[in-house]
Backbone as XML, in Angstrom:
<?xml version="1.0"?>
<chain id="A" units="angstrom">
  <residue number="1" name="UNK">
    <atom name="N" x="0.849" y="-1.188" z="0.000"/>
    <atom name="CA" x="0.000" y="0.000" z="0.000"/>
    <atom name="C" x="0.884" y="1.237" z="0.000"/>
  </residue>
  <residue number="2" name="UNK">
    <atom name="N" x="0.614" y="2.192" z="-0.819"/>
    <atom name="CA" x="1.099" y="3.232" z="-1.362"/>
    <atom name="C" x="1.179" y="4.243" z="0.227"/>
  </residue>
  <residue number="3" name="UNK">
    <atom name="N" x="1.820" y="4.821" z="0.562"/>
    <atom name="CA" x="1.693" y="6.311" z="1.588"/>
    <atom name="C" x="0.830" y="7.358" z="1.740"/>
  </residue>
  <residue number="4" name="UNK">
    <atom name="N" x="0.799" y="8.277" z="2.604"/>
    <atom name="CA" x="-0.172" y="9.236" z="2.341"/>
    <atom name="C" x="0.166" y="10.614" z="3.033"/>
  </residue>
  <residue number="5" name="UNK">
    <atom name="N" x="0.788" y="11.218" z="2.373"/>
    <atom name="CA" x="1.485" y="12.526" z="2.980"/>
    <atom name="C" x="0.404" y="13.700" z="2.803"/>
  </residue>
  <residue number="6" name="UNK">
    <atom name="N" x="0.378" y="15.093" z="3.758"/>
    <atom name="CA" x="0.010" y="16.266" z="3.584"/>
    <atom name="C" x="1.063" y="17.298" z="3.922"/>
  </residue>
  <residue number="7" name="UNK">
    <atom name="N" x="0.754" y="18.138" z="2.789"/>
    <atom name="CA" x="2.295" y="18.727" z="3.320"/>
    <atom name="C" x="1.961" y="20.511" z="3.142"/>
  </residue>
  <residue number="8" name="UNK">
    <atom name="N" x="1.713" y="21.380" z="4.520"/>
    <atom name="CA" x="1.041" y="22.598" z="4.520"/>
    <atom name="C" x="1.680" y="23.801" z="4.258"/>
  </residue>
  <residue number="9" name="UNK">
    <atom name="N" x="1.216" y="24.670" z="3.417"/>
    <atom name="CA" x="2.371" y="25.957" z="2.783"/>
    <atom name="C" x="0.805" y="26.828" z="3.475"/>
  </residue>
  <residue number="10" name="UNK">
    <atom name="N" x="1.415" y="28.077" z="4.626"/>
    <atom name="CA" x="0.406" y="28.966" z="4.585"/>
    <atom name="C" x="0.885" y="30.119" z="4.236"/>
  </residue>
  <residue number="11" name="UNK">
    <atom name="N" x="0.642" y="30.853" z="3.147"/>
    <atom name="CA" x="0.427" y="31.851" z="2.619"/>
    <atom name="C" x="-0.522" y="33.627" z="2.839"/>
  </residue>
  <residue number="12" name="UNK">
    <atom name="N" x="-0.165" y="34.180" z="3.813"/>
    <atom name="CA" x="-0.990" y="35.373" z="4.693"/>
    <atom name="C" x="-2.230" y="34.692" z="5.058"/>
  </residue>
  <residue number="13" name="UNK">
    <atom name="N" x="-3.430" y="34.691" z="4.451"/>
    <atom name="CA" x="-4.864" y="34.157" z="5.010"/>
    <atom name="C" x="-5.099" y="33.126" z="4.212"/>
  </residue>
  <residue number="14" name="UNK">
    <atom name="N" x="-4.199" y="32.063" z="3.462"/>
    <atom name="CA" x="-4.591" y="31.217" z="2.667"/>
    <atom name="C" x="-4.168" y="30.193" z="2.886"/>
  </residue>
  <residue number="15" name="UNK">
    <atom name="N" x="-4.538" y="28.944" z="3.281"/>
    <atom name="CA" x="-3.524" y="27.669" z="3.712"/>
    <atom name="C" x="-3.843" y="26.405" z="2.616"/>
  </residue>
  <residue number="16" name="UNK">
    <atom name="N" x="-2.577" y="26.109" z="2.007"/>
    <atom name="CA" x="-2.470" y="25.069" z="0.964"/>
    <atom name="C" x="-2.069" y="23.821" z="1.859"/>
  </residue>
  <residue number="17" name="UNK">
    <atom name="N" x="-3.329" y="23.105" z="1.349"/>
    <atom name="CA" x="-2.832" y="21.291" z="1.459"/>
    <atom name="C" x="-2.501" y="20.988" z="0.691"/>
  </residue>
  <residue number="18" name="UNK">
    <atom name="N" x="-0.978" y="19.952" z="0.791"/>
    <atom name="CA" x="-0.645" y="19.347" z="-0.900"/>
    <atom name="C" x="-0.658" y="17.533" z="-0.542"/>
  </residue>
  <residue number="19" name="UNK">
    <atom name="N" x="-2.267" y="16.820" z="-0.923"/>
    <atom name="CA" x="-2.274" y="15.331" z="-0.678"/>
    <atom name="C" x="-1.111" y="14.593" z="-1.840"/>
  </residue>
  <residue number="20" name="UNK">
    <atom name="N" x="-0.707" y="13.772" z="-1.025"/>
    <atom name="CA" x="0.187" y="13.291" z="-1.665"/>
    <atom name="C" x="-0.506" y="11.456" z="-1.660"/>
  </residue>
  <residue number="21" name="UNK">
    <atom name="N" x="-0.143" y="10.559" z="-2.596"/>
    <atom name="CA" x="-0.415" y="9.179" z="-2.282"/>
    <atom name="C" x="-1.576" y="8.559" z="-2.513"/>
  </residue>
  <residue number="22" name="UNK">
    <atom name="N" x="-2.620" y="7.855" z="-1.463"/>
    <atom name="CA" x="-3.106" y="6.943" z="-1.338"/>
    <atom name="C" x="-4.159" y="7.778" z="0.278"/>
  </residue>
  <residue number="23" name="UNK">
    <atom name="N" x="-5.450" y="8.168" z="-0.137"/>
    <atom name="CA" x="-6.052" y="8.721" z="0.741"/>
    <atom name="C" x="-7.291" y="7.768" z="0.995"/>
  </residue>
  <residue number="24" name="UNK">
    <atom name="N" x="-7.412" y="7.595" z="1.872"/>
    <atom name="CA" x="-8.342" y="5.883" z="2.621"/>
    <atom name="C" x="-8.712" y="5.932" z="3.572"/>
  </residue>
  <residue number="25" name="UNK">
    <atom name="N" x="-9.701" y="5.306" z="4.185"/>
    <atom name="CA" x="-9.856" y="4.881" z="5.449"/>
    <atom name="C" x="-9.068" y="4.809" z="6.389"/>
  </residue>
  <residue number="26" name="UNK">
    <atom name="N" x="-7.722" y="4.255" z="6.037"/>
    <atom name="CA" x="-6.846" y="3.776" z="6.926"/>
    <atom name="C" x="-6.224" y="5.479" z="7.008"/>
  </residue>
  <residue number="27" name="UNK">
    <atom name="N" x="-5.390" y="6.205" z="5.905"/>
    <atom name="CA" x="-4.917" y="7.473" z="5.504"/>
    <atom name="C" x="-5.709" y="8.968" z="6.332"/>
  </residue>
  <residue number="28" name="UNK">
    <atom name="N" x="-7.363" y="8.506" z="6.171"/>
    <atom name="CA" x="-8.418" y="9.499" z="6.060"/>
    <atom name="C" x="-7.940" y="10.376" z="7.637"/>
  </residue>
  <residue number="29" name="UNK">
    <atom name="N" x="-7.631" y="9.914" z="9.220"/>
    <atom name="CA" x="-7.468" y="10.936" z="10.086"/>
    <atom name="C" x="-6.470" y="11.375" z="10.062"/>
  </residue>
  <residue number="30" name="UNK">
    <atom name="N" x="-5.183" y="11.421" z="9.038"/>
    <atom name="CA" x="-3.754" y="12.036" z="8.576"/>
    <atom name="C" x="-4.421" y="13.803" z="8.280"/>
  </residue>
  <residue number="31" name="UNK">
    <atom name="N" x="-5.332" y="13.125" z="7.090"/>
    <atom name="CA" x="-6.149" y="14.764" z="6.553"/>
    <atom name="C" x="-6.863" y="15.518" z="7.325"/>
  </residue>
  <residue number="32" name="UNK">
    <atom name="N" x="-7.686" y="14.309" z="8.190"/>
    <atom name="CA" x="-8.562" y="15.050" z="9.263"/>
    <atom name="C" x="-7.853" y="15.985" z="10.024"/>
  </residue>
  <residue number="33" name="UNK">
    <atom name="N" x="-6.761" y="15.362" z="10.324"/>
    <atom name="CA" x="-5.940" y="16.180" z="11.349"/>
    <atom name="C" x="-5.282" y="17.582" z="10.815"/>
  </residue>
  <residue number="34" name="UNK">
    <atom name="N" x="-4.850" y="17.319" z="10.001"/>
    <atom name="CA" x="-4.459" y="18.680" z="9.179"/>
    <atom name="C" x="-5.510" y="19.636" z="8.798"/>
  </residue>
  <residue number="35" name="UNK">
    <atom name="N" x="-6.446" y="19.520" z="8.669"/>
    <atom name="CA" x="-8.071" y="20.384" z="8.622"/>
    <atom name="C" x="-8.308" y="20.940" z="9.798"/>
  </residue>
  <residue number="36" name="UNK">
    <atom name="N" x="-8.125" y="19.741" z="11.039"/>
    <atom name="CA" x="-8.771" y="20.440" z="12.664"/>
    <atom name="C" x="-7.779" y="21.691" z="13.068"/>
  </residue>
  <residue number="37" name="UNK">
    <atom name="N" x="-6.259" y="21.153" z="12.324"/>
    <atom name="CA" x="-5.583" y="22.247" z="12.846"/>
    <atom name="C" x="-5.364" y="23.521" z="12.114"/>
  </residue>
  <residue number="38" name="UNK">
    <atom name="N" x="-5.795" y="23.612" z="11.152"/>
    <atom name="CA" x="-5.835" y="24.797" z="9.943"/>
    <atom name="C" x="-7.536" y="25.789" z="11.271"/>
  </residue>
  <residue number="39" name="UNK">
    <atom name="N" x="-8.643" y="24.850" z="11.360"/>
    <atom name="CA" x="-9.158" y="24.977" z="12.186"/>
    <atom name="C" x="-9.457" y="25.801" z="13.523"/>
  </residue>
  <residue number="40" name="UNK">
    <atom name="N" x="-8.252" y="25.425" z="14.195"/>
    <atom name="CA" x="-7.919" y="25.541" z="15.535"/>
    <atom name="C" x="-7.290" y="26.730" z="15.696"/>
  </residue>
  <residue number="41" name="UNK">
    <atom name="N" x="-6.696" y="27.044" z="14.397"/>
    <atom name="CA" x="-5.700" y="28.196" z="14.024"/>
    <atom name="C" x="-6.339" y="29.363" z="13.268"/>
  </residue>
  <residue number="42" name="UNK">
    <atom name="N" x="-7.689" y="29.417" z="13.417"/>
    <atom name="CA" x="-8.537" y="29.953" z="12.843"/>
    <atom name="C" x="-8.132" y="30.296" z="10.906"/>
  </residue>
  <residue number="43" name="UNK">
    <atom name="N" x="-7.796" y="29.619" z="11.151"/>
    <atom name="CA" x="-7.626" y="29.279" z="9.054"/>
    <atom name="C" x="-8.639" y="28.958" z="7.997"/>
  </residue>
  <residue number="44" name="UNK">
    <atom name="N" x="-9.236" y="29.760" z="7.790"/>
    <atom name="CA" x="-10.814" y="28.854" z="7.015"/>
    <atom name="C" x="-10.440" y="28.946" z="5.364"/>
  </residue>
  <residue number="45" name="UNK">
    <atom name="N" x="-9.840" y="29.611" z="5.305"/>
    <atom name="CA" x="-9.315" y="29.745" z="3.727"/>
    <atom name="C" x="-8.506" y="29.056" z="3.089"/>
  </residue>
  <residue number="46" name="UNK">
    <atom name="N" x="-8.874" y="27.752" z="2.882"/>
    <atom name="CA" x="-8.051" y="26.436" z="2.823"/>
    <atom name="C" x="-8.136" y="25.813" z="0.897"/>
  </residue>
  <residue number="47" name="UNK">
    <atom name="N" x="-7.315" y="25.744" z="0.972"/>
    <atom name="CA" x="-6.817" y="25.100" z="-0.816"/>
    <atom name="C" x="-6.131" y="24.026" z="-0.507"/>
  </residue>
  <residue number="48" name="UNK">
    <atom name="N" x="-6.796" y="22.788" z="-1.657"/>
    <atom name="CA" x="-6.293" y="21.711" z="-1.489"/>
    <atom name="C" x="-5.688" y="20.942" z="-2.314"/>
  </residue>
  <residue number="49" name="UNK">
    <atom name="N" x="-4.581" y="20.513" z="-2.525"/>
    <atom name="CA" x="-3.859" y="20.488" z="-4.011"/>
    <atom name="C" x="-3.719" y="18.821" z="-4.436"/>
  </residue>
  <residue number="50" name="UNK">
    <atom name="N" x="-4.460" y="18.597" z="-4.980"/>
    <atom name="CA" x="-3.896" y="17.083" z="-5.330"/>
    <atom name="C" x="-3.327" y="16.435" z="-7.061"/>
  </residue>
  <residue number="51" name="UNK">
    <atom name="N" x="-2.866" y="17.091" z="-7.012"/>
    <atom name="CA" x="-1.709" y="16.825" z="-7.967"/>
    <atom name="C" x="-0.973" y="15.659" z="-7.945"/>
  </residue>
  <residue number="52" name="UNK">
    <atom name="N" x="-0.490" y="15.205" z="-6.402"/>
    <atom name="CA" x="0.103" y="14.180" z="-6.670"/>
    <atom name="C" x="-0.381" y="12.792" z="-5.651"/>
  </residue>
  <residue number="53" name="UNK">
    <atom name="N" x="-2.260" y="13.007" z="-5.431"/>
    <atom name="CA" x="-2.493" y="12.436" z="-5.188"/>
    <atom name="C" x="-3.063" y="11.264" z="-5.976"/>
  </residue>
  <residue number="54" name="UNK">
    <atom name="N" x="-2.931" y="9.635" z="-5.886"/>
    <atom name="CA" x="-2.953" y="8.873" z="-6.644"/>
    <atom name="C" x="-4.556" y="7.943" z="-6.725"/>
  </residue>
  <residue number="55" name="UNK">
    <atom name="N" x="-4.971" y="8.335" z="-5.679"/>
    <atom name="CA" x="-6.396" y="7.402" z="-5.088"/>
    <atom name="C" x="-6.708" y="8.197" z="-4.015"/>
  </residue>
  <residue number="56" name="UNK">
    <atom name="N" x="-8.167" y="8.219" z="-4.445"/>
    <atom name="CA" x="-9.344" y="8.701" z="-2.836"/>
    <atom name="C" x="-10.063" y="7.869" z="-2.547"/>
  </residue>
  <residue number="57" name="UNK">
    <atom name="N" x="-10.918" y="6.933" z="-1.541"/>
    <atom name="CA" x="-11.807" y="6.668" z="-1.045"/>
    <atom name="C" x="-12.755" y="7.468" z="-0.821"/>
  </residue>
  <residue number="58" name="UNK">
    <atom name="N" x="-14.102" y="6.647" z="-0.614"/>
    <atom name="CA" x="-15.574" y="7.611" z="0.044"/>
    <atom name="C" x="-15.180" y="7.916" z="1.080"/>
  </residue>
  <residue number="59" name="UNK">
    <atom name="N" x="-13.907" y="7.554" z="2.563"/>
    <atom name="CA" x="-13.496" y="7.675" z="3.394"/>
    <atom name="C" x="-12.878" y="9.197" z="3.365"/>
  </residue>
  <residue number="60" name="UNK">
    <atom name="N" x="-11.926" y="9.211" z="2.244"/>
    <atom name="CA" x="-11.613" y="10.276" z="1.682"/>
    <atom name="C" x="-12.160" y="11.499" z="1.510"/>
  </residue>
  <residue number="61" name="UNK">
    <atom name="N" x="-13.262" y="11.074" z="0.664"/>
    <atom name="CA" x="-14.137" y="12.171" z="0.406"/>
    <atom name="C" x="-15.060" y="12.687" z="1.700"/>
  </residue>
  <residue number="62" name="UNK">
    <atom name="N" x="-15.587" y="11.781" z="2.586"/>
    <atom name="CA" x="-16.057" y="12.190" z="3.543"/>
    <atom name="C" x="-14.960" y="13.019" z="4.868"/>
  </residue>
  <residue number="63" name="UNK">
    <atom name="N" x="-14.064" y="13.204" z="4.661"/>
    <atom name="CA" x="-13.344" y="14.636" z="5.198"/>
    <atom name="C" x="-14.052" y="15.250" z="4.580"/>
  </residue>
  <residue number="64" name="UNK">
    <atom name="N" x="-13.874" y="15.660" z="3.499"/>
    <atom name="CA" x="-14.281" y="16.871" z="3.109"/>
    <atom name="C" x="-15.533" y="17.197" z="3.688"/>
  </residue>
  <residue number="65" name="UNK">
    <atom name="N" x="-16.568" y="16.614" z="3.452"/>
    <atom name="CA" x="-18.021" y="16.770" z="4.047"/>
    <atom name="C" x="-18.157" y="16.937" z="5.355"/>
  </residue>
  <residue number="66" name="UNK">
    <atom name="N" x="-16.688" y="16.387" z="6.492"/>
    <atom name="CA" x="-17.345" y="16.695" z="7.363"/>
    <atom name="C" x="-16.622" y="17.927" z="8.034"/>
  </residue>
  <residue number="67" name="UNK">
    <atom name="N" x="-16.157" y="18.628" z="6.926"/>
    <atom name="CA" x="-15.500" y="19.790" z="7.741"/>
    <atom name="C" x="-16.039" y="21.107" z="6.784"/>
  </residue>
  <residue number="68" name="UNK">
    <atom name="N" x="-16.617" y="21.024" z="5.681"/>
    <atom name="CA" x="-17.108" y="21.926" z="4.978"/>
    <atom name="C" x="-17.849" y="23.254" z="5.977"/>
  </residue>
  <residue number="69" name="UNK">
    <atom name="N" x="-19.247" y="22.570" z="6.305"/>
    <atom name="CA" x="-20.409" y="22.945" z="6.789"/>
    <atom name="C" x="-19.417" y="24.252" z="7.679"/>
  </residue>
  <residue number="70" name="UNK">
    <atom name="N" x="-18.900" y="23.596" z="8.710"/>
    <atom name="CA" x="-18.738" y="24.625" z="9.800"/>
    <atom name="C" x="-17.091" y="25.484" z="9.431"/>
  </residue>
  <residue number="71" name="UNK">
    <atom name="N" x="-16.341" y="25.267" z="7.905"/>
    <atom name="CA" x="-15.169" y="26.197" z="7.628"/>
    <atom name="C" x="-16.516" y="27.201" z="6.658"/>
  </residue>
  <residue number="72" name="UNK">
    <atom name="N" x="-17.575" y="26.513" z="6.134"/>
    <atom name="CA" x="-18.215" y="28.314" z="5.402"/>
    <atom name="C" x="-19.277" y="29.126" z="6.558"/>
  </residue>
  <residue number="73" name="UNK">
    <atom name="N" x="-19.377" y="27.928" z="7.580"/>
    <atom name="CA" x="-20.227" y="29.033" z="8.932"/>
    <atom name="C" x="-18.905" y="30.385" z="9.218"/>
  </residue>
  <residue number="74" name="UNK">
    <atom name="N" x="-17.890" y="30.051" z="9.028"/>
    <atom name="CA" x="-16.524" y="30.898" z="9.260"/>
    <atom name="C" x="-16.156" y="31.672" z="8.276"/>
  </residue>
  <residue number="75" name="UNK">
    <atom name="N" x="-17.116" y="31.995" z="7.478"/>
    <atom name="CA" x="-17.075" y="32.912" z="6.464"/>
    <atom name="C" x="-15.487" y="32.018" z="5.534"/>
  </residue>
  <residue number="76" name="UNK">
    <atom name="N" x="-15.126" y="30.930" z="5.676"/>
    <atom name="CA" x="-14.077" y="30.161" z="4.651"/>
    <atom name="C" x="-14.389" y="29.304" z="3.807"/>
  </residue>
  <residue number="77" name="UNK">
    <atom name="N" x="-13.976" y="28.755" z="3.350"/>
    <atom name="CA" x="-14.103" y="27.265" z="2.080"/>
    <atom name="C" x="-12.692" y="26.554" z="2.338"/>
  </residue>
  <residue number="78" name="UNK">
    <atom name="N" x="-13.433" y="25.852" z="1.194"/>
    <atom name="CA" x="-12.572" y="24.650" z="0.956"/>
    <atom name="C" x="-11.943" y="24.703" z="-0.572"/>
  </residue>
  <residue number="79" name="UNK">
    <atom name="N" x="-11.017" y="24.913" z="-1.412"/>
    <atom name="CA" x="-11.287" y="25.137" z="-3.002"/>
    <atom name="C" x="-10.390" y="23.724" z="-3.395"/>
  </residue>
  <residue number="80" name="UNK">
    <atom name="N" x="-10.635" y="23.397" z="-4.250"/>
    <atom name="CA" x="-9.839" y="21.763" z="-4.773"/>
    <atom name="C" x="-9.089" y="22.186" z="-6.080"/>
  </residue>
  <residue number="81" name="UNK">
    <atom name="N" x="-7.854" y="22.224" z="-6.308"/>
    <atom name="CA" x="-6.535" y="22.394" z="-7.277"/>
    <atom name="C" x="-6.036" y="21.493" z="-7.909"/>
  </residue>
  <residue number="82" name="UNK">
    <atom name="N" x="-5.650" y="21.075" z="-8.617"/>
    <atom name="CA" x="-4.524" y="20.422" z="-9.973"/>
    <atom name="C" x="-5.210" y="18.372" z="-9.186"/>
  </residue>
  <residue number="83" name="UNK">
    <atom name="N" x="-6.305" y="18.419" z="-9.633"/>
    <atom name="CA" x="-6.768" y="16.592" z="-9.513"/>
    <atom name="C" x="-6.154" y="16.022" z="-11.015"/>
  </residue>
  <residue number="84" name="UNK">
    <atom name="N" x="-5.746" y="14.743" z="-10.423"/>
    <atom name="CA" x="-5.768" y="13.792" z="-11.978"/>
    <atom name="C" x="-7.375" y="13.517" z="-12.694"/>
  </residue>
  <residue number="85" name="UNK">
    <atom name="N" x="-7.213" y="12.933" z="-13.795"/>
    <atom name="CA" x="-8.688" y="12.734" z="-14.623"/>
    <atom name="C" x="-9.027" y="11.685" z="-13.744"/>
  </residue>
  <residue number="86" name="UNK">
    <atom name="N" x="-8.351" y="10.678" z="-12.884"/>
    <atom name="CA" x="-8.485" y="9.653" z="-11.969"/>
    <atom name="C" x="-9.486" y="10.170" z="-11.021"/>
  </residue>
  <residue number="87" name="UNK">
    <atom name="N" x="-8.687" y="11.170" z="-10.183"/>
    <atom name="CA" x="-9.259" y="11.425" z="-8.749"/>
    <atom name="C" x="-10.822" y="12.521" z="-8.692"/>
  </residue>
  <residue number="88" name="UNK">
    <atom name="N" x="-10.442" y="13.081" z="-10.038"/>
    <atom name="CA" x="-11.864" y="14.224" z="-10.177"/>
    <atom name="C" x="-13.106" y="13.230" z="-10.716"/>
  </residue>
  <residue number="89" name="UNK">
    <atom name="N" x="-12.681" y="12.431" z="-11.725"/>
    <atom name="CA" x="-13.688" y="11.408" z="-12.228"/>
    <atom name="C" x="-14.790" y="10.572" z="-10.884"/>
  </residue>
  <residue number="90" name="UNK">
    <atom name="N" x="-13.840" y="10.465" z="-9.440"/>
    <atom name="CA" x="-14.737" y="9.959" z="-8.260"/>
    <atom name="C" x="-15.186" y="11.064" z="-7.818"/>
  </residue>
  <residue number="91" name="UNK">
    <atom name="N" x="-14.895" y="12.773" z="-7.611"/>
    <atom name="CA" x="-15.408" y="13.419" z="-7.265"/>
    <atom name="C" x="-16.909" y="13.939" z="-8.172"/>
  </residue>
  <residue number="92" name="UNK">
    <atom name="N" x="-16.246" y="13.681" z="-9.021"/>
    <atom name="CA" x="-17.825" y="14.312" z="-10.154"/>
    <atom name="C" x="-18.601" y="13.073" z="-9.866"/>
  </residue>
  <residue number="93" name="UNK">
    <atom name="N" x="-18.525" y="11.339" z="-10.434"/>
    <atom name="CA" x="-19.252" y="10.878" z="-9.897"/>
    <atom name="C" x="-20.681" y="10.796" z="-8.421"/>
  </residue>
  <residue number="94" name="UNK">
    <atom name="N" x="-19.439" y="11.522" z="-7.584"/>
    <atom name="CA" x="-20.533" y="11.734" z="-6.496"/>
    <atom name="C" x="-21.249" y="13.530" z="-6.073"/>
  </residue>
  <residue number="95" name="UNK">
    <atom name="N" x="-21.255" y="14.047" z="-7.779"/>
    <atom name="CA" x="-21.665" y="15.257" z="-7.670"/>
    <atom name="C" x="-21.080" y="16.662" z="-6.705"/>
  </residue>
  <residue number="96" name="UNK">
    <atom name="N" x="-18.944" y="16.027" z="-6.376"/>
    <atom name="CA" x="-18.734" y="17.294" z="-5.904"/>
    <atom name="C" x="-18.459" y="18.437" z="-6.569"/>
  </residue>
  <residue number="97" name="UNK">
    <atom name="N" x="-18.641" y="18.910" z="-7.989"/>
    <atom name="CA" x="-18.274" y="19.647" z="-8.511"/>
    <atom name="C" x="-19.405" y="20.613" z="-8.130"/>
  </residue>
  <residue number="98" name="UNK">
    <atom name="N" x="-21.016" y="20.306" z="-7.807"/>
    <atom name="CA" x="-21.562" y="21.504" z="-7.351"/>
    <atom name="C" x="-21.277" y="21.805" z="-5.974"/>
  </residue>
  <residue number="99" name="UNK">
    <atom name="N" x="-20.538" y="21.314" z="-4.804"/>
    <atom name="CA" x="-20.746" y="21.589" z="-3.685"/>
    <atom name="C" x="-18.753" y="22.343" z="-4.045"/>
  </residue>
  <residue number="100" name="UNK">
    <atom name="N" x="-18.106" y="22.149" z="-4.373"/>
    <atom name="CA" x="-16.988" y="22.798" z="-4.525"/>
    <atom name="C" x="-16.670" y="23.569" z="-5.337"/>
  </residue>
  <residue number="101" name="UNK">
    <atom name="N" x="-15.280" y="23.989" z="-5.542"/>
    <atom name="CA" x="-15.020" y="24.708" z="-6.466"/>
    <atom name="C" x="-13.522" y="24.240" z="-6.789"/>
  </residue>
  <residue number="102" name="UNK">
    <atom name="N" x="-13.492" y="23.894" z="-8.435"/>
    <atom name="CA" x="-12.538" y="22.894" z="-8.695"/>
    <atom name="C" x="-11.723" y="23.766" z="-9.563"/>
  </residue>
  <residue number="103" name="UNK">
    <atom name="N" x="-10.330" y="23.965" z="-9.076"/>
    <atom name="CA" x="-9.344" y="24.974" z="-10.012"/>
    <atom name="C" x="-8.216" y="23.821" z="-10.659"/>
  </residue>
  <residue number="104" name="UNK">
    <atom name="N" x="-7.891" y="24.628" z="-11.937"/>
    <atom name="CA" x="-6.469" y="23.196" z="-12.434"/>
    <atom name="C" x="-5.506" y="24.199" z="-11.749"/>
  </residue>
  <residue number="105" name="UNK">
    <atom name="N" x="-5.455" y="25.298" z="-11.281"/>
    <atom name="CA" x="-4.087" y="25.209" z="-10.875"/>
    <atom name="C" x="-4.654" y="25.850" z="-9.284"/>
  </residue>
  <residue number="106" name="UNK">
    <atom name="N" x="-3.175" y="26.029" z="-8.109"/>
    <atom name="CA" x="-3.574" y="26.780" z="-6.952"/>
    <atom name="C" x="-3.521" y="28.511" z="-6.984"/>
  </residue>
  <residue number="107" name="UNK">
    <atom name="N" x="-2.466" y="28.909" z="-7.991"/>
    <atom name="CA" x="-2.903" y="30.284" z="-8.140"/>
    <atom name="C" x="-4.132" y="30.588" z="-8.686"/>
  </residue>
  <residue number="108" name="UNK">
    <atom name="N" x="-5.044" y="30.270" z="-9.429"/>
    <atom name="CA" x="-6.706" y="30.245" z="-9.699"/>
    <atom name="C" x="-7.079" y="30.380" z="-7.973"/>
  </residue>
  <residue number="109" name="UNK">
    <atom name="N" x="-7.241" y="29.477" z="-7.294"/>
    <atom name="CA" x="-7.804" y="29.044" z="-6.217"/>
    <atom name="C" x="-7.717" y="30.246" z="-5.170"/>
  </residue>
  <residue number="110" name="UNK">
    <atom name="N" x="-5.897" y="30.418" z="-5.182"/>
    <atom name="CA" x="-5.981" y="31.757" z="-4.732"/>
    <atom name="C" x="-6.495" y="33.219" z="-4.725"/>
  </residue>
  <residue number="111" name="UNK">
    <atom name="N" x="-7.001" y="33.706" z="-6.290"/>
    <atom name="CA" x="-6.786" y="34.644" z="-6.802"/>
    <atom name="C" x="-8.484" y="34.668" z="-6.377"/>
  </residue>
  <residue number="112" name="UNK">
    <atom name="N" x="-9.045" y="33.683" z="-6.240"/>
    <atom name="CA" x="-10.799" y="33.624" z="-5.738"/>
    <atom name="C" x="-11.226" y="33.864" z="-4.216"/>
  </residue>
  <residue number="113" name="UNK">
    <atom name="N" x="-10.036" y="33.792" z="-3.359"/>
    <atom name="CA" x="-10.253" y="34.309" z="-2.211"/>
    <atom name="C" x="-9.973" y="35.657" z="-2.379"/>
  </residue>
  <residue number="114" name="UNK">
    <atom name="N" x="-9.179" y="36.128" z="-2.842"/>
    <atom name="CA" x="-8.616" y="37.759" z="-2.877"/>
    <atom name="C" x="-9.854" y="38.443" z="-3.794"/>
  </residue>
  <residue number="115" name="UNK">
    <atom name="N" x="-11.122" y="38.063" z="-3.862"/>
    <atom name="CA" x="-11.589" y="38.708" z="-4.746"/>
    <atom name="C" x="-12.695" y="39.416" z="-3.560"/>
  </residue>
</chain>
């Protein structure tokens, strides 16, 4: 089984996740944890880069869902950056392209908070 790295660049009010690997069930509280603490740190302006992520699970995807709700009660989001045709193909499947906002690159992603 492949690894599963996050690796955080924060940028003034903007904090980049970059998933790396194999994101799973087993992987899924690696991300959680990196969300609670973007979180904790009052960070709601969160970009998430998976470029060189290789596989998501519904495990996977359910981070996202369960931290959405209460980062846009915080006036923040969530924005999703550079996916393979792999990893966006399970996100569109389960209709996240209307609940997100899907950029090919992270300067896009950025340039939508500064607006």
């Amino acid at each position: 089984m492949e690894n599963f790295e996050v690796a955080r660049v924060d940028r003034s009010d903007v904090s980049i996740l970059r998933l790396k690997g194999f994101l799973d069930a087993h992987t899924a509280p690696n991300f959680e944890q990196a969300i609670q603490e973007l979180i904790e740190e009052n960070r709601y302006k969160i970009i998430v880069s998976m470029s060189d992520l290789n596989y998501i699970s519904s495990a996977g995807l359910g981070v996202f869902m369960g931290f959405i709700e209460e980062i846009r009660e915080k006036e923040g989001d969530i924005k999703l950056t550079n996916m393979t045709d792999k990893v966006f193909k399970v996100f569109d499947l389960l209709g996240f392209p209307a609940l997100y906002k899907i950029f090919q690159e992270e300067a896009e992603a950025e340039k939508e908070y500064s607006k």
